[in-house]
C-alpha positions in Angstrom: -87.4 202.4 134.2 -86.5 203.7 131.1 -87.3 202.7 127.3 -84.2 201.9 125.6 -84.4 203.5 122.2 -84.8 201.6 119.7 -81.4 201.0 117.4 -81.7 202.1 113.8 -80.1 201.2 111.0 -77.9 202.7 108.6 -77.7 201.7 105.1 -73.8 202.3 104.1 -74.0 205.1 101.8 -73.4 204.0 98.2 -69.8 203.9 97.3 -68.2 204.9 93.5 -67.4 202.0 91.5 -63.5 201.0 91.7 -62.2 200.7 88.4 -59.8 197.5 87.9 -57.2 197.7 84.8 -57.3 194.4 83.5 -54.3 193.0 81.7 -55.0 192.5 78.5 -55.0 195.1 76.1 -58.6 196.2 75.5 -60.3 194.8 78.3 -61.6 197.2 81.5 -64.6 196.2 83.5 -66.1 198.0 86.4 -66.6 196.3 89.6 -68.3 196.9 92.9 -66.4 196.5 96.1 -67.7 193.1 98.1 -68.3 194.9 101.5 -67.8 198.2 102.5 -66.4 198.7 106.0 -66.3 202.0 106.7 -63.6 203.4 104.8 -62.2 199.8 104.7 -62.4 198.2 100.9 -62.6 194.5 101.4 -61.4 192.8 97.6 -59.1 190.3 98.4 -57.6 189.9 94.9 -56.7 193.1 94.6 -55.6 194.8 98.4 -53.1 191.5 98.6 -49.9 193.2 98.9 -46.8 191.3 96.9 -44.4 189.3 99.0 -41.0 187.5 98.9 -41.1 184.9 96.4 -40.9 181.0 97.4 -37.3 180.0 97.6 -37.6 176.9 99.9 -35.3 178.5 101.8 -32.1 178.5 99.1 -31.7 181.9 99.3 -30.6 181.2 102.9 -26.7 180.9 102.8 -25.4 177.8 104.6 -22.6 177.5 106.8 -20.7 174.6 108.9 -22.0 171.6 109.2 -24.9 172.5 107.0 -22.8 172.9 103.9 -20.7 169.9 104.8 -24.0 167.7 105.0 -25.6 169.1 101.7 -22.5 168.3 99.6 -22.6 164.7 100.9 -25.8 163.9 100.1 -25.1 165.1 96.3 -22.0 163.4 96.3 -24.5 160.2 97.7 -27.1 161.0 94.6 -24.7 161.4 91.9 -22.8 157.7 93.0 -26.3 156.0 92.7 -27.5 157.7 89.8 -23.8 156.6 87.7 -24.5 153.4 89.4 -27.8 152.6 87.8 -26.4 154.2 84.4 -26.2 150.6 82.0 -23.6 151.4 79.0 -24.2 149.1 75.7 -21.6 146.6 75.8 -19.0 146.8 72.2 -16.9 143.5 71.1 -13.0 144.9 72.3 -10.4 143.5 70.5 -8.5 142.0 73.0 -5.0 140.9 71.9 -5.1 137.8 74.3 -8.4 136.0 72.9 -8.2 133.5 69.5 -9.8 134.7 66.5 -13.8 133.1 66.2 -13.8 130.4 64.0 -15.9 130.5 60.9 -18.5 128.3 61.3 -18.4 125.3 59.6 -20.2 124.2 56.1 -23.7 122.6 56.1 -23.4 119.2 55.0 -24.5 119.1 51.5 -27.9 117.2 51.0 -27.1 114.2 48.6 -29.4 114.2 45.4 -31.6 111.6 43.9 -29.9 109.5 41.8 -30.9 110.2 38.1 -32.4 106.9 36.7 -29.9 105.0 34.4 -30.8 105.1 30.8 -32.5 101.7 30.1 -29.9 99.4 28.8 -29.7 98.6 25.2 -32.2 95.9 23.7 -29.5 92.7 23.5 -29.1 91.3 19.7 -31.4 88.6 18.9 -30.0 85.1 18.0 -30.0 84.3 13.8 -33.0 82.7 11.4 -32.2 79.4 11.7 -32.5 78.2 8.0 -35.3 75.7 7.1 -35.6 74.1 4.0 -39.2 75.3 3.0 -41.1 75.0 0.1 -41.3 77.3 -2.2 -45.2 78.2 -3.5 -46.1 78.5 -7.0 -49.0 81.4 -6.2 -48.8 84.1 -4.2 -46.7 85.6 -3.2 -44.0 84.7 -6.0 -46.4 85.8 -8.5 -45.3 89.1 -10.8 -46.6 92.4 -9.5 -46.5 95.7 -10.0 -45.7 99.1 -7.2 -45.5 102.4 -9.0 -46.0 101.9 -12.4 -42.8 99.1 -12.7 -43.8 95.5 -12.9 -41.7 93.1 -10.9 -41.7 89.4 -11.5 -40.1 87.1 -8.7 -38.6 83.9 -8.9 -40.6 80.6 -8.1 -37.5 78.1 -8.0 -34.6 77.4 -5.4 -32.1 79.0 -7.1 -28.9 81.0 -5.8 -29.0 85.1 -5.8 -26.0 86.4 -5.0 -26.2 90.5 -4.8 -24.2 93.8 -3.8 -25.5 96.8 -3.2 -27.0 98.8 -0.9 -29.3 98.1 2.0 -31.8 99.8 4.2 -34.3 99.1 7.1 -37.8 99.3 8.0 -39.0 99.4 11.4 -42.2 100.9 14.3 -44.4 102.2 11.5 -44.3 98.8 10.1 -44.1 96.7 13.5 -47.2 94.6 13.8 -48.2 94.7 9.8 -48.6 91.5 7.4 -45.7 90.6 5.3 -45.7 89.2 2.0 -45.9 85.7 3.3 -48.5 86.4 5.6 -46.6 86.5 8.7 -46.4 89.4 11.6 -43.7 91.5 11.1 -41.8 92.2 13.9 -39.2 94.7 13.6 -37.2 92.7 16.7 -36.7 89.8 15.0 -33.9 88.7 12.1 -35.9 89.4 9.1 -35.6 90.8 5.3 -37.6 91.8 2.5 -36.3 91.8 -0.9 -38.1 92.4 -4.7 -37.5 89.1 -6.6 -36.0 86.9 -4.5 -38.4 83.5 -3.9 -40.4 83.8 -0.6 -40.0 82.1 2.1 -36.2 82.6 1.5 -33.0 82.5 3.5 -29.7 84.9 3.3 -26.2 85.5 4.5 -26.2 89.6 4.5 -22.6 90.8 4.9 -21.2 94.5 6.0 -18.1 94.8 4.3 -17.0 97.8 6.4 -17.0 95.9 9.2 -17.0 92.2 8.7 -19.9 91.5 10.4 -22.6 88.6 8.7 -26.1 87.6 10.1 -28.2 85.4 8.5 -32.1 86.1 8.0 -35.7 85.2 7.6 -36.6 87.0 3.7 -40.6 86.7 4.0 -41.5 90.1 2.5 -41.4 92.6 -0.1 -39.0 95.4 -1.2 -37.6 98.2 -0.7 -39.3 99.9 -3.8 -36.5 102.7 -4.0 -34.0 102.7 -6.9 -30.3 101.6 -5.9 -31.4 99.5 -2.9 -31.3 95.6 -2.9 -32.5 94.3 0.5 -34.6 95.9 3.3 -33.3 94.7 6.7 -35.3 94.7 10.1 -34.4 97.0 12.5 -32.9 94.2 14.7 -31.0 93.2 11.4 -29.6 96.2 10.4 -28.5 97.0 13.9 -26.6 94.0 14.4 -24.8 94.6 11.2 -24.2 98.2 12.5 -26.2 100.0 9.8 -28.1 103.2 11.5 -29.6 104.4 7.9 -28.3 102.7 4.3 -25.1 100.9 4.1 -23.4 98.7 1.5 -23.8 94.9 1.8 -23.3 91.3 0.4 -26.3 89.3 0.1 -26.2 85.6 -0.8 -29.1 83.8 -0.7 -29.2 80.0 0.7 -30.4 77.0 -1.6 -32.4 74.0 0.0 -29.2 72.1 -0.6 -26.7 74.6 1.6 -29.3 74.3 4.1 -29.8 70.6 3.8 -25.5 70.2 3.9 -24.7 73.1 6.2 -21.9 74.2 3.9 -23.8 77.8 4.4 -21.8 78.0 7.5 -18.5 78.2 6.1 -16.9 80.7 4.5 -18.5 82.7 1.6 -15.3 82.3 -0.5 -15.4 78.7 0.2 -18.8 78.2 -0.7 -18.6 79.5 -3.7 -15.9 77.3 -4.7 -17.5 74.7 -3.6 -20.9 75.3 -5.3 -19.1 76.4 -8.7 -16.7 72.6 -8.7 
C-alpha cells in the first residue's frame, strides 16, 4: 500500500501592480488585481468588454404587419391625448344672439327727511287798554341816565309823537321794568322817556299801514333821535327788524273810557280838538 504524498501548496507568485488611468485629469492610483488565476486577471470593472448599446429593439426595422400595428397605436395615443386637451372657452360674437342688456339701476335709497324749520312764533293779540291810575312817586318821578335829566309827566294827558322807533329784546327778557312788572319780550309792550307810566299807545308804521296798540310800562330808549322802544313781539308785528319811523299817540282815560281810540287817528283827532 502506498503513502500518497502529501499535496503542497503553492503560493501564486506575486504579480506587478496593474496600473488603471483614471479619468480625471490628475488622478492615477495603483491597484492590485482581486485574484490571480494563472495568467487569468480577474477585475471585473475593467476586463468588461463594451457592447451594443440598449435600443429596446428600435434599431430593428419593422415590416408588414408590424409597421401597420405601430402606426395605429400612435394614431390611438395622439386621438386620446387631443381628446383630453381642454381649450379656454372666448365670448364669439355671433351675429344671431341679442346684445346683453345693461343691467338695470339700483333703486336709489330715499333720504331722511330734513326737519322743517320750526314755524314762525304767531303774533300776539293787542294791550287791551285799561284805564289805570297814574302814581304820583315812582316811577313818574324825574331822573337822570348819562349825565341828562329827564322829568316825566304825572297827569293823563295826550302825547302825540313821530319819530323813530327801536326794540329791545332776549338780553332784556325776564328783567324788571319801570313799573315793576316782568318784561317779556313776547308780549305787546313799550317803553318810552316821559310819557306817564302805566300808559297806553297807538304805534303806527307809516310805510306800511300797519297799527298795534301797547302796554308802555317802562323806560327809554336813552339814544338821541329815538322816541319809543318797542318789544320784540311789537316791533315785529309792525314789521320793523331794526329802527323804523312811527306815529305814536298815546290814549287818555277818556278814549279808553269812550272807545273812540278805535277809530281812525284822523278822526280822533278831530274829535278830541271840537
Amino acid at each position: 500500500m502506498s503513502v500518497p504524498t502529501p499535496a503542497r501548496c503553492v503560493a501564486p507568485a506575486p504579480q506587478p501592480p496593474v496600473a488603471v488611468t483614471c479619468t480625471f485629469p490628475r488622478r492615477a492610483a495603483a491597484f492590485r488585481p482581486l485574484v490571480t488565476l494563472g495568467a487569468v486577471e480577474t477585475f471585473p470593472s475593467l476586463n468588461r468588454q463594451p457592447g451594443p448599446p440598449f435600443t429596446a429593439g428600435m434599431d430593428t426595422p419593422l415590416t408588414g404587419a408590424s409597421a401597420r400595428r405601430a402606426a395605429a397605436l400612435l394614431a390611438a395615443s395622439l386621438l386620446a391625448g387631443c381628446s383630453s386637451l381642454r381649450l379656454p372657452s372666448l365670448p364669439l360674437p355671433w351675429p344671431a344672439s341679442a346684445p346683453a342688456e345693461a343691467p338695470a339701476p339700483a333703486p336709489a335709497v330715499p333720504r331722511a327727511a330734513l326737519p322743517a324749520p320750526p314755524a314762525p312764533r304767531p303774533h300776539p293779540p293787542d294791550a287791551v287798554p285799561r284805564v289805570s291810575a297814574i302814581p304820583q312817586g315812582a316811577p313818574n318821578l324825574p331822573y337822570e341816565i348819562k349825565g341828562e335829566l329827564y322829568e316825566p309827566l304825572a297827569e293823563d294827558v295826550p302825547v302825540t309823537e313821530t319819530g323813530i322807533a327801536s326794540w329791545y329784546g332776549r338780553p332784556f327778557h325776564g328783567r324788571r321794568t319801570a313799573t315793576g312788572e316782568v318784561y317779556d319780550m313776547h308780549a305787546m309792550t313799550a317803553a318810552h322817556k316821559t310819557m306817564p307810566l302805566p300808559s297806553y299807545a297807538v304805534v303806527r308804521n307809516p310805510r306800511n299801514k300797519r297799527e298795534v296798540v301797547v302796554r308802555v310800562n317802562d323806560r327809554g330808549p336813552f339814544k338821541d333821535g329815538r322816541i319809543i322802544d318797542l318789544s320784540h313781539a311789537a316791533a315785529r308785528k309792525l314789521g320793523i327788524s331794526g329802527i323804523g319811523k312811527v306815529e305814536v299817540r298815546r290814549l287818555t282815560h277818556a278814549e279808553i273810557r269812550s272807545g273812540s281810540w278805535k277809530l281812525p287817528a284822523q278822526r280822533v283827532a278831530t274829535t278830541a280838538a271840537e
